[in-house]
Gaussian input, Z-matrix of N, CA and C with variables (Angstrom, degrees):
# hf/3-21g

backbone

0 1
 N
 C     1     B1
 C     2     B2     1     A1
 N     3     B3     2     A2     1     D1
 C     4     B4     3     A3     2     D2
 C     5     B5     4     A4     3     D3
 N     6     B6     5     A5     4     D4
 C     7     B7     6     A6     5     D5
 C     8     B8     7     A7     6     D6
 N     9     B9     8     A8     7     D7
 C    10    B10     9     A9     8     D8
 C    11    B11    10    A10     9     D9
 N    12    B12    11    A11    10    D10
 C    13    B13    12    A12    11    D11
 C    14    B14    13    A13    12    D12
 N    15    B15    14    A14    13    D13
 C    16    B16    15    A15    14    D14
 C    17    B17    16    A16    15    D15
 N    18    B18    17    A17    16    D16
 C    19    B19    18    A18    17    D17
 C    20    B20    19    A19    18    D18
 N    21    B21    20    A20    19    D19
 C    22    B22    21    A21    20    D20
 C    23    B23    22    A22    21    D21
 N    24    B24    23    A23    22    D22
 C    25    B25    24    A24    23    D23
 C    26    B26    25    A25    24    D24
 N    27    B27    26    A26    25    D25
 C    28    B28    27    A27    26    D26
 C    29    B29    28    A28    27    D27
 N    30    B30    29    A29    28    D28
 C    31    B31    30    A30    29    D29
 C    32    B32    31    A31    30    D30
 N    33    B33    32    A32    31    D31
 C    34    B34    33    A33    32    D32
 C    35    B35    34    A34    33    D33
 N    36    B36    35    A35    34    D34
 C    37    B37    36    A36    35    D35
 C    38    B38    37    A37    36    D36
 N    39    B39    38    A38    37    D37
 C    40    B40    39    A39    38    D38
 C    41    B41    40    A40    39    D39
 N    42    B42    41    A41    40    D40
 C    43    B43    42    A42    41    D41
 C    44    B44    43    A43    42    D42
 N    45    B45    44    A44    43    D43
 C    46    B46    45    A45    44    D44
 C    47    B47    46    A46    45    D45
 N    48    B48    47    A47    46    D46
 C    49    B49    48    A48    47    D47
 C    50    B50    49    A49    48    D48
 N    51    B51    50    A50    49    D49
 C    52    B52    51    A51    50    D50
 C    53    B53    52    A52    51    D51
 N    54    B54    53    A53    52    D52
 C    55    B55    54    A54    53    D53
 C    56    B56    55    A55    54    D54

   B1=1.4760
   B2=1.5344
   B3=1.2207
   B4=1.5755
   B5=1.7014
   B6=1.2536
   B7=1.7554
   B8=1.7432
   B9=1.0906
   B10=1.7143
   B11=1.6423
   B12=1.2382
   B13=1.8370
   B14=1.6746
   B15=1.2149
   B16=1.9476
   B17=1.3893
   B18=1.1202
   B19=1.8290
   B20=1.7593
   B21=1.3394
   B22=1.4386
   B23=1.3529
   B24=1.1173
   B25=0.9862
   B26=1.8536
   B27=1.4815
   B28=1.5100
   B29=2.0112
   B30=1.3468
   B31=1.5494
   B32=1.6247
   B33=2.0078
   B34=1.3822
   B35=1.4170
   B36=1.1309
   B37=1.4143
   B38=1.4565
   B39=0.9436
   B40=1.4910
   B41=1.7838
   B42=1.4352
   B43=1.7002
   B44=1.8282
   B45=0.8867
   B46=1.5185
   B47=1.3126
   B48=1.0468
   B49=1.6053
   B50=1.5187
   B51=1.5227
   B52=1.2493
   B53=1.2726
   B54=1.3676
   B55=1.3214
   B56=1.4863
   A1=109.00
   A2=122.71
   A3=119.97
   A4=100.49
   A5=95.16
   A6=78.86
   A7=115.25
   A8=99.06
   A9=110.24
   A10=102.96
   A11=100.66
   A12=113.90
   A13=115.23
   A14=73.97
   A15=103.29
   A16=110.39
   A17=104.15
   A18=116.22
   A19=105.70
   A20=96.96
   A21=103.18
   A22=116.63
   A23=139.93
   A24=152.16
   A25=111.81
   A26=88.71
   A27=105.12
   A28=104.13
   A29=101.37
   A30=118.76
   A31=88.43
   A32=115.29
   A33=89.28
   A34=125.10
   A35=127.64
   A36=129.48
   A37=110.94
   A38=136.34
   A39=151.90
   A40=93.49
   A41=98.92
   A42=103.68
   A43=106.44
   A44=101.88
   A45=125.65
   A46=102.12
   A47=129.62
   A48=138.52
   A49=101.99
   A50=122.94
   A51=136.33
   A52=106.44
   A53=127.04
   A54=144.22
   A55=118.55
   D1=-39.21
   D2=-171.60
   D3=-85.54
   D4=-39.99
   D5=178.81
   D6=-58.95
   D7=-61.07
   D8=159.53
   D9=-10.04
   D10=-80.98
   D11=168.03
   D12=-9.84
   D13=-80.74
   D14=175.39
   D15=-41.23
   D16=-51.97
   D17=170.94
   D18=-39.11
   D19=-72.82
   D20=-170.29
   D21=-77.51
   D22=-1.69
   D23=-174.87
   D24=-88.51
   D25=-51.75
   D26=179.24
   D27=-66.64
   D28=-40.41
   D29=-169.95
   D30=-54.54
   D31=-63.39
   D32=-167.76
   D33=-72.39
   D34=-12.63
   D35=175.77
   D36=-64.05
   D37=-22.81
   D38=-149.89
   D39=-101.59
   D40=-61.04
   D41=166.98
   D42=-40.77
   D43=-77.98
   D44=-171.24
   D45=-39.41
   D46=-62.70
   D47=-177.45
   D48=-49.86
   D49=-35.05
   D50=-161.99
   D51=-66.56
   D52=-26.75
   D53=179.16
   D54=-63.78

């Protein structure tokens, strides 16, 4: 479950950065 987290977490930053 927390890695999961990490997953999405990392995913939205990655979006965001994308900007």
């Amino acid at each position: 479950a927390i890695l999961a987290t990490i997953a999405i977490v990392l995913g939205v930053t990655r979006e965001a950065d994308d900007w």
